[in-house]
C-alpha positions as CSV (number, residue, x, y, z in Angstrom):
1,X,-15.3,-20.0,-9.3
2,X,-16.5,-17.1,-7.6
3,X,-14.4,-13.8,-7.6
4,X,-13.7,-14.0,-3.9
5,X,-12.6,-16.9,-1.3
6,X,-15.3,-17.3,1.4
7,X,-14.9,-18.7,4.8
8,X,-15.9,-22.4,4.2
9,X,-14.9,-23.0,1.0
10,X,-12.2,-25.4,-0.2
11,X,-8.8,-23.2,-0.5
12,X,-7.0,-26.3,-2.7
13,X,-9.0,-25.3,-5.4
14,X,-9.9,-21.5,-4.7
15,X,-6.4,-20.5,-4.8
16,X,-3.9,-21.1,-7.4
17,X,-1.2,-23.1,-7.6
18,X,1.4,-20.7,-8.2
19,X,0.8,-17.3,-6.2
20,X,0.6,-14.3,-8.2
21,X,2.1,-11.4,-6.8
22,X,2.0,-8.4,-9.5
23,X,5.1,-6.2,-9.3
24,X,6.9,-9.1,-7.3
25,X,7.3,-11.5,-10.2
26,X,8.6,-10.3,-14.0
27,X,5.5,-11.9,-15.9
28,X,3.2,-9.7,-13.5
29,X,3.7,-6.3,-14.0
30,X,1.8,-3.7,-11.5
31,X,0.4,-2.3,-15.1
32,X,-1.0,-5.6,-15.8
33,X,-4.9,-6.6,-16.6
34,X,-6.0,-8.4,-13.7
35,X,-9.8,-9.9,-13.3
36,X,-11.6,-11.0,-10.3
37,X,-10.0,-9.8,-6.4
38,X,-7.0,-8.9,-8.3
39,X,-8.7,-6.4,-10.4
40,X,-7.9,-2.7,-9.2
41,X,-5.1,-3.9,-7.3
42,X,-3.1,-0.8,-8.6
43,X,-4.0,2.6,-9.8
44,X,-3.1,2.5,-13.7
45,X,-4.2,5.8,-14.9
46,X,-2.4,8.7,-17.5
47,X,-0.5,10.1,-13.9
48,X,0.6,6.5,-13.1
49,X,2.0,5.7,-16.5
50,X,3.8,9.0,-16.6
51,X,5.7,8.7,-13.2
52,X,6.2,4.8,-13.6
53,X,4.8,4.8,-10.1
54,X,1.3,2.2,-9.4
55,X,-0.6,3.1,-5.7
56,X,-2.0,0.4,-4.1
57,X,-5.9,0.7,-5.2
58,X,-6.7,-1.9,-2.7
59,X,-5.4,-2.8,1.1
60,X,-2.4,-5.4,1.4
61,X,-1.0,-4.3,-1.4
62,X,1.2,-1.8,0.7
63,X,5.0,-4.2,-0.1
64,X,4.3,-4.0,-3.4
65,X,4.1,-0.2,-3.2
66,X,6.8,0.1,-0.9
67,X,9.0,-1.7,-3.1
68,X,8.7,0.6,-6.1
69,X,10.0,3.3,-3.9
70,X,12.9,5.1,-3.7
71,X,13.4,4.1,0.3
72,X,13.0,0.6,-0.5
73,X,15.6,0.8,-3.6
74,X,18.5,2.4,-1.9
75,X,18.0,0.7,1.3
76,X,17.1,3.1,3.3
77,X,13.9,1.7,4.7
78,X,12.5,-1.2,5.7
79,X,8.8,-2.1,6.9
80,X,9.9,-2.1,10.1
81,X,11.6,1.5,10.0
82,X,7.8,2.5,10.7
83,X,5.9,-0.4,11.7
84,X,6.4,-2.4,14.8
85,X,5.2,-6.0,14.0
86,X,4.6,-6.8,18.0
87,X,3.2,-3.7,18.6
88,X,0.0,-4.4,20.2
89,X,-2.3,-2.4,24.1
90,X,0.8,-1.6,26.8
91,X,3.3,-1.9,23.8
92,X,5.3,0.9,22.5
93,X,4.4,2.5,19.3
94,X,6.3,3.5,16.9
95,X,5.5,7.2,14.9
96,X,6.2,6.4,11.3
97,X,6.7,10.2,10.9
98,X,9.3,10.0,13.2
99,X,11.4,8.1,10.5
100,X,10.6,10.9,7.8
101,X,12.4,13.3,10.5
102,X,16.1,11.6,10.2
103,X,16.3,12.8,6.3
104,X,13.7,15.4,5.5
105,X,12.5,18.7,7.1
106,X,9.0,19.5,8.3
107,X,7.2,19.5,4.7
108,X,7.8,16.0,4.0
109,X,4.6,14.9,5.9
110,X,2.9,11.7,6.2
111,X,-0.7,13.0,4.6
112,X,1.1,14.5,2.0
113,X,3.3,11.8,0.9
114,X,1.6,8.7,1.9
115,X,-2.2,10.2,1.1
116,X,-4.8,7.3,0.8
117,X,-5.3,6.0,-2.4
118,X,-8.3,4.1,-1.8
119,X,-10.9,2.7,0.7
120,X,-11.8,-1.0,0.9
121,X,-14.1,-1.5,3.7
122,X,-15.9,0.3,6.3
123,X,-13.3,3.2,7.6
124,X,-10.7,1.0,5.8
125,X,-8.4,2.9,3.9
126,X,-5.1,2.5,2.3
127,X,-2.5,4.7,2.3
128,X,0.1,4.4,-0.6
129,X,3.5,3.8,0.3
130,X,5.4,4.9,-3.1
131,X,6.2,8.0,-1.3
132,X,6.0,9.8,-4.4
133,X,7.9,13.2,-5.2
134,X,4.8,14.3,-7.1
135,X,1.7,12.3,-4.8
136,X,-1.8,12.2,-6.1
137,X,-3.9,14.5,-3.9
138,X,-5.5,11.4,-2.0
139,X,-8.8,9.2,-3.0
140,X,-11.9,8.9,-2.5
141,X,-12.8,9.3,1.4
142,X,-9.2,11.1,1.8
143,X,-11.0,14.2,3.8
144,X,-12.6,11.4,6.6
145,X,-9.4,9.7,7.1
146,X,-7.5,11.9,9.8
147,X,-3.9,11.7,11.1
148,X,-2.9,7.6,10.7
149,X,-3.3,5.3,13.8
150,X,-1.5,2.3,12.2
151,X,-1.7,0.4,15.5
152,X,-5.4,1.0,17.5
């Protein structure tokens, strides 16, 4: 097997049996050694192993990061707090900073909590959402990425 799944090939016996979802299930730890698509999955360096805290390192990782947050813990958020799942042309749009307004005062921005923690494709990047009290300064490709247009 091949490190990726391509268009084509048979899924049955690309994909395991059992999903692995690290950070979702105990024997799959966000710190764990993964090989193939789920290697990098997380950022496990020195500053995540002394905040407890993994980025995503890789796009759709985003509910794993979100879950290790503080806003996920206590309740307080939800994915759709920020994101509108039907949200599409002629459809409102939600601002996710709008939801950072109801608790916290004009420093707790989007760029400087939820700074991109990798890029994955072509103008593709990912944007943690740990919301850290102590954030990385953003990744690779963090100066190119602008404000976030999570629905264009």
């Amino acid at each position: 097997m091949g490190d990726s799944y391509r268009s084509g090939d048979d899924w049955t016996k690309w994909y395991p049996a059992q999903v692995s979802i690290p950070g979702v299930q105990a024997d799959k730890p966000f710190n764990g050694e993964y090989k193939g698509d789920l290697k990098g999955m997380f950022i496990v360096d020195d500053f995540a192993r002394a905040n407890n805290i993994y980025e995503e390192g890789k796009h759709h990782q985003q509910y794993q990061g979100f879950i290790q947050s503080k806003h996920y813990k206590s309740g307080q958020l939800s994915c759709i707090t920020c994101h509108s799942p039907h949200a599409g042309k002629g459809k409102l749009k939600k601002v996710a900073a709008d939801a950072c307004k109801k608790c916290h005062d004009a420093s707790y921005t989007v760029q400087k909590y939820m700074p991109n923690t990798g890029k994955t494709a072509e103008n593709l990047f990912v944007r943690t959402h740990t919301f850290g009290k102590n954030p990385r300064q953003g990744g690779k490709g963090a100066a190119d990425m602008g404000l976030p247009n999570y629905y264009e």
